[in-house]
Every structure is written in C-alpha cells, then in structure tokens.
C-alpha positions in Angstrom: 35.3 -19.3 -67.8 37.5 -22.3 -66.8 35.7 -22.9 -63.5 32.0 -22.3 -65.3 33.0 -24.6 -68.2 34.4 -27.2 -65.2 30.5 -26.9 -63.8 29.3 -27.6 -67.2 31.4 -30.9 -67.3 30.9 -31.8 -64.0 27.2 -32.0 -65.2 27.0 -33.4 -68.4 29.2 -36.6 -66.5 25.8 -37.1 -64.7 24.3 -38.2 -67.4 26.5 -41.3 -67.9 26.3 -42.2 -64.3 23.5 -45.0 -65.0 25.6 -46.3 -67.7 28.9 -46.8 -65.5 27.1 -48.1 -62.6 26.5 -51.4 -64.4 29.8 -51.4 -65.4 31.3 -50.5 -62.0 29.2 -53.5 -60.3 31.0 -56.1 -61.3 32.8 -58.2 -58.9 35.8 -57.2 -57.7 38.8 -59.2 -56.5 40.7 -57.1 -53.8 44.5 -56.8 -54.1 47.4 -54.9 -53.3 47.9 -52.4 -56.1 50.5 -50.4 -54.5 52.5 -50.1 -50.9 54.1 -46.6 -49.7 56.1 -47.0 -46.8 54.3 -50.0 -44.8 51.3 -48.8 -46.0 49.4 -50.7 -49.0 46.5 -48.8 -51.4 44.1 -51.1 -52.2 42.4 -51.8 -55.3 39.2 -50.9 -54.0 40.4 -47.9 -53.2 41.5 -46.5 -56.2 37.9 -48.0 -57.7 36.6 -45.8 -55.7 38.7 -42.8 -55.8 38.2 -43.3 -60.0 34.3 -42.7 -59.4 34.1 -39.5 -60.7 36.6 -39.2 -63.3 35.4 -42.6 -65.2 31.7 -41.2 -65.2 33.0 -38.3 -67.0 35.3 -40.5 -69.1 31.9 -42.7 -69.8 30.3 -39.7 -70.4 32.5 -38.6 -73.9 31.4 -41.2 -76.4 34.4 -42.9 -77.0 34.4 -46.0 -78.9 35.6 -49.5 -76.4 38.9 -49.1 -77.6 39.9 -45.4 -77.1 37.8 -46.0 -73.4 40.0 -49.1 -72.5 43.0 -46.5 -73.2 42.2 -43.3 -71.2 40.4 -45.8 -68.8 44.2 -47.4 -68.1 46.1 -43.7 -68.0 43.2 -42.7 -65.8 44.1 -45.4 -63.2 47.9 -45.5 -63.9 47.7 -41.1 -63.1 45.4 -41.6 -60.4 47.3 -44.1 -58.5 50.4 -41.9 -58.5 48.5 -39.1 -57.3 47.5 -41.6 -54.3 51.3 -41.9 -53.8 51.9 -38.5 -53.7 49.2 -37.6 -51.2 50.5 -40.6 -48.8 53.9 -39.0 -48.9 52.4 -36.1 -48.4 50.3 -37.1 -45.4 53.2 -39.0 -44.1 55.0 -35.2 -43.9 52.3 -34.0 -42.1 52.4 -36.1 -39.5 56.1 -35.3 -38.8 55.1 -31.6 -38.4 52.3 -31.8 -36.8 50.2 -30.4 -39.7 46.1 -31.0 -39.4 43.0 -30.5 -41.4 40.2 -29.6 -38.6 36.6 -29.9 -39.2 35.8 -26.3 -39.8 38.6 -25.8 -42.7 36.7 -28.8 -44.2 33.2 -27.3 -43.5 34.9 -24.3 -45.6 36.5 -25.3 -48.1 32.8 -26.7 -49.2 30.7 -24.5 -48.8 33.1 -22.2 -50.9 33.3 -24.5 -53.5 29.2 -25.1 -53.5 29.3 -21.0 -53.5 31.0 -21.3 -56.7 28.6 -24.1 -58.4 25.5 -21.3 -57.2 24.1 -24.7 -54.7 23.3 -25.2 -51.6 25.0 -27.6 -49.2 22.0 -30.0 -49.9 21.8 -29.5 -53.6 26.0 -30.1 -53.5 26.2 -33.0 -51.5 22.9 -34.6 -54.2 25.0 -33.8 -56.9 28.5 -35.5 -55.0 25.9 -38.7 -54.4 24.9 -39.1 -58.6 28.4 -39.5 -59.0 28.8 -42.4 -56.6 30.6 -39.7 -53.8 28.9 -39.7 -50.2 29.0 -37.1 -48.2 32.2 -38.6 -46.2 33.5 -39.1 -48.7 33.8 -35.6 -50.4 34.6 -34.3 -47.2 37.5 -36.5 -47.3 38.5 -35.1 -50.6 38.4 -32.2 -49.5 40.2 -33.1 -46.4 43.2 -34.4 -48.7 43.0 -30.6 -50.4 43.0 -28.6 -47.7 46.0 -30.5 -46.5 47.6 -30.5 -49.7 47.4 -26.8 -50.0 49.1 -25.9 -46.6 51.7 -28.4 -47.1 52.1 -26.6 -50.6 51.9 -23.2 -48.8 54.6 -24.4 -46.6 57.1 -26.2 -48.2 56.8 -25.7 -51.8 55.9 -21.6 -51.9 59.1 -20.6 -50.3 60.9 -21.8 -53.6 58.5 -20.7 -55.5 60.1 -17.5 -57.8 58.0 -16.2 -60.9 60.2 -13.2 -63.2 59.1 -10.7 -66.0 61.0 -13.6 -68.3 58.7 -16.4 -67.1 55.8 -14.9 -68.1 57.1 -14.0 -71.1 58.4 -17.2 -71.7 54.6 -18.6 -70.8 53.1 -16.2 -73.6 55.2 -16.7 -76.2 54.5 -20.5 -76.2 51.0 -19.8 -76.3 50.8 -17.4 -79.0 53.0 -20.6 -81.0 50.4 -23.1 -79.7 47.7 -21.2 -81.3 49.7 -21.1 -84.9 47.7 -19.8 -87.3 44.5 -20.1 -84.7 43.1 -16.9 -83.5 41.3 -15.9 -79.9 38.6 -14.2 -78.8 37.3 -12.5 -75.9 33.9 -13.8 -75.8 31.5 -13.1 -72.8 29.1 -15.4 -70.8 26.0 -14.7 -69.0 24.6 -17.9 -67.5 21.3 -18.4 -65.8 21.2 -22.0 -63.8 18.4 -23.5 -63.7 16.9 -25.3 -60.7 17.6 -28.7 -60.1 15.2 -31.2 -61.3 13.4 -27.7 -62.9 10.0 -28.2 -63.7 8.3 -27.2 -67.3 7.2 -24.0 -66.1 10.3 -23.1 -64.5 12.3 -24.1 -67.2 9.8 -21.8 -69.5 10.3 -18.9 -67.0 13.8 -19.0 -67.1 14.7 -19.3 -71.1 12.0 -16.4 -70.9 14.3 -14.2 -68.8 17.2 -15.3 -71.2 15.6 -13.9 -74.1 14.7 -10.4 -72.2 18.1 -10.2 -71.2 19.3 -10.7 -75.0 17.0 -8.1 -75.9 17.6 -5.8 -73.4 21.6 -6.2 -74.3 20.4 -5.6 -78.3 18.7 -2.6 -77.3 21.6 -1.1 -76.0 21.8 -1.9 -72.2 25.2 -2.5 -71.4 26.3 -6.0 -71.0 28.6 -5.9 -68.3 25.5 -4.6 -66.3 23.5 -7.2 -67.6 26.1 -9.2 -66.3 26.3 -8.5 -62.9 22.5 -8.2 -62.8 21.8 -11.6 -63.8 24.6 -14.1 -64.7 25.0 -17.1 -61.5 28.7 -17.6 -63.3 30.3 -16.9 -60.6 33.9 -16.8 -62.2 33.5 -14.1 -64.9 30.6 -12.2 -63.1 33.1 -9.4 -61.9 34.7 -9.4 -65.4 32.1 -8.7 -67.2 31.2 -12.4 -68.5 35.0 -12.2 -69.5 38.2 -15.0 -68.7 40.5 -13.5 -71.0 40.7 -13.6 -74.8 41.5 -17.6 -75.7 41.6 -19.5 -78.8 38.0 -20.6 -79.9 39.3 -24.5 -79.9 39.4 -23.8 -76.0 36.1 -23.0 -75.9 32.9 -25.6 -75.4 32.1 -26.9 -79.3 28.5 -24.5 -78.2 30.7 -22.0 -77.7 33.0 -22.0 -80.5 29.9 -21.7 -82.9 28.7 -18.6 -81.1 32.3 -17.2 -81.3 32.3 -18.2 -85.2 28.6 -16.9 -86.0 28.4 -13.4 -84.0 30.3 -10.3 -85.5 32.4 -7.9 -82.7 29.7 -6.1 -80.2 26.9 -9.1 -81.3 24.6 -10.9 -78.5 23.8 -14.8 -79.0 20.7 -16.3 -78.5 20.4 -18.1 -75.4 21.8 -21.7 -75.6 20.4 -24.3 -73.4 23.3 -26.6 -72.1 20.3 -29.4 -71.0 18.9 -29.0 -68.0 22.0 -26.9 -66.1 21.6 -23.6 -67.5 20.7 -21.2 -70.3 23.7 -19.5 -71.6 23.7 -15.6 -73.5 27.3 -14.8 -75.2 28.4 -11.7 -76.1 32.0 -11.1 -79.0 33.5 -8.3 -77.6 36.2 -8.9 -79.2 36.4 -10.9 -82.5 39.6 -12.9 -83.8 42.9 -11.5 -83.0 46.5 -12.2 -81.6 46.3 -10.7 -78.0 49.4 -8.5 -77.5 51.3 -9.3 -74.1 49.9 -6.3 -71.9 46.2 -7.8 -72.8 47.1 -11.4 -71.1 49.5 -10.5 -68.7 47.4 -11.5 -65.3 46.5 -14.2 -67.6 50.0 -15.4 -68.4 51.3 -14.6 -64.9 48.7 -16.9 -63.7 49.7 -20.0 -66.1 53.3 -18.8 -65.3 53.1 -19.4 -61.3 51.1 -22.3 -61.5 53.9 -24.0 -63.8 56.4 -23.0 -61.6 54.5 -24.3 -58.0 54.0 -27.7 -59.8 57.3 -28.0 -60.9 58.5 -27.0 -57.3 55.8 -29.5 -55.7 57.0 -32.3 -58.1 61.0 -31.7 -57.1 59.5 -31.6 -53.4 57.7 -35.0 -53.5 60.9 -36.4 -55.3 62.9 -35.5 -52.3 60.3 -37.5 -49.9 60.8 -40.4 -52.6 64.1 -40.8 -51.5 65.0 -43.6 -48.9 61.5 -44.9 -49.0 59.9 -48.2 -49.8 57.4 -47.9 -53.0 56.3 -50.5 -54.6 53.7 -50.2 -57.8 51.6 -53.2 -58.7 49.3 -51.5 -61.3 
C-alpha cells in the first residue's frame, strides 16, 4: 500500500505544479551554498533538485507560515542529502564503481512498471513536475549508485536478530496507544491519462461490477488479481499488512471506519488517477507478533542499513573539507 499510496501523492503534487511555477520563476542570484571537498553545490542546484518535493509541499494547503517552515527543513535535509551523495560519489571513484546506461534504462522502466505507465506516459509525468528526461535519468543514476555502494560497504555490517524485530514491534504497538489497525484491502483501477468522459464512465462502470461481483460472493482476492493495476498489494490480495487507520489516506480511513469485517466499499474516485474498491478483512484489532513479522523484519532491516549507512558516511566525513552556507 505504501508504494500505491506514494503513486497517489506523486499525483495529487501535480495539481500544484502551476501554482509553484510562478513562485519558482523568480530571479535567482547564484551562490555557493555548500563546498565538499574542492567541489562547491550550487544554489541552483539544489533549486532544482527541490523541484519535486516543493510541488508536493505546495500541493498540502498549508498556511504561508507553516510553508516558509517545511519549505526551510526541506532545503536544509535536502542539501545534506547532496553532501552525502558527493561523498558517496567521491568513494566510487576510488573503487572504480559505475552506473552504465543500461542499469539506468532499468532501474526506470521498473519503476514506470510499478506506476502501471509507459516510458512515454512516465517521462510526461517526470516533465509536469519540472524533471526532464536527463534529469530523472540522473536521479536515477545517483540511486543506482547509491544502492551498490550500500550493497557494498554498508550490507556487510548489516546484522538483523529475533530481538530487533521484536524490539521494532513493540514500539509500534506503543506508537499506536490506544489506536487500533486494520487490514484493509485495495483494488485500484487507473485511469488513462488525460481520460476522456467516456472512458472515465467506462471505467467507474467496471468499479461498480467489480463491487458487485465481490458482494455477491466472488472472492476478492480473485477480484484482485483480475483487475487491480496496484501493483504492490496485487499478489497479497489488495493487502500491505494490518496498520493503524491514521496511516491510511484520510479516503481511506473513512472506508476503514464505515465498512463492518468482510464489507466491500464503493468505489472512490481519487480525481482523475484512479477508482479505488476497499475491502475490511479485518476490522480493529492489536496484530499479534506472528501476524506482522515480515512486516516488522522489514522496518527492522531498514533501521538497521540506515543506521549502518549513516556511521559509514560519518567515516568518509572525516579528514575532509565541508563547508555549509545554507
């Protein structure tokens, strides 16, 4: 659901891209706003690297205020992330570690795969939020680097035991205090981009056969793996897990709120992305360990391979020249 509800966002922030293209064309005066090394990162580049992340942050209705705020941490986190990858490129160098066209070529058409578009479609969507082509391919350039170098240095001291997850768990079940979770199943249809009337019709049309089909009895995980473009949750039966409903899209949590164990939703239209069926299989409850375990394991090694990666980029810190003019 994570990755589907990532799509979602990644949408919606195309609605504010008008709004934030005033804003971003402003004149800019170019200046020095860090140096790694002998190497300086430019103001302009971090403008530019900020693209997609401000039209989402322009995207969330936030008075000027609260957007002047996140607007500052999003530079100040952003620019440290640009120091990071410089180290990081910097140790690639020294070992002779490359990114070649084709792992680029790759790594995008798997993650288009995952967003149900083609390469066009992708690469139209990239452009709405001020990326080019290039330069998505350079992002994912700096990813594809990022995760040998990660795969290399940093998973060798990566250890996860029985008592990490645990640990992971129990700190979830005491961030959720007297919240409960649910396990509650998508099926999403996308819609075409730029769909017309008719399509759109013929689409919320097939949303509400597949909600009656599931009401008649058909199983949903069928339904599922008949129809839903979610490509996440497809081979789980709609399902990422059972997760508090304050996790879940505000959409969402109503569902979760209104429908009764074993109950099918009416389709939601999240705008013009996609018509969304949810199903309650299971209503609100305090998972027991064994029923999040992949789950926790997950959150679990992830913790531990960032904390790893950051005690790794420390160590390149050492004996060399940064300088931060933020």
């Amino acid at each position: 659901m994570r990755r589907f509800l990532r799509w979602l966002a990644f949408s919606a922030a195309l609605s504010a891209s008008a709004t934030f293209t005033g804003a971003s064309d402003a004149s800019i005066v170019e200046r020095v706003v860090a140096v790694v090394g002998e190497r300086p990162i430019l103001l302009t580049d971090l403008r530019k690297r900020a693209r997609p992340s401000l039209y989402i942050l322009y995207s969330q209705g936030l008075n000027p205020t609260q957007r002047a705020a996140e607007e500052t941490k999003l530079y100040r986190d952003l620019l440290n992330k640009m120091i990071d990858e410089r180290l990081e490129e910097q140790n690639a160098d020294k070992s002779r570690i490359a990114v070649t066209t084709e792992e680029i070529d790759g790594a995008i058409r798997q993650r288009a795969q995952a967003y149900n578009l083609s390469l066009p479609q992708f690469f139209a969507e990239a452009r709405r939020q001020g990326l080019s082509e290039q330069d998505y391919r350079e992002e994912m350039r700096r990813q594809v680097l990022e995760g040998k170098l990660i795969q290399l240095r940093v998973m060798p001291r990566v250890r996860v035991s029985e008592e990490d997850v645990r640990a992971v768990y129990s700190r979830w079940v005491r961030e959720m205090g007297d919240e409960r979770a649910v396990d509650l199943r998508l099926l999403a249809l996308r819609l075409p981009q730029n769909a017309s009337e008719p399509e759109f019709k013929e689409r919320e049309e097939l949303a509400h056969e597949i909600v009656r089909k599931a009401r008649a009895g058909e199983d949903f995980c069928k339904l599922v793996t008949q129809y839903s473009e979610d490509v996440r949750t497809k081979a789980n039966c709609g399902s990422s897990g059972s997760q508090p409903i304050s996790a879940l899209l505000p959409a969402l949590q109503d569902a979760a709120k209104a429908l009764k164990e074993g109950e099918v939703s009416e389709p939601m239209a999240f705008g013009s992305e996609a018509f969304v069926i949810t199903y309650l299989a299971k209503g609100p409850h305090i998972p027991t360990f064994e029923d999040v375990k992949p789950l926790m394991r997950e959150r679990a090694m992830g913790e531990v391979i960032e904390r790893q990666r950051k005690i790794w980029l420390q160590d390149l810190r050492r004996g060399l020249y940064i300088d931060v003019r933020l």
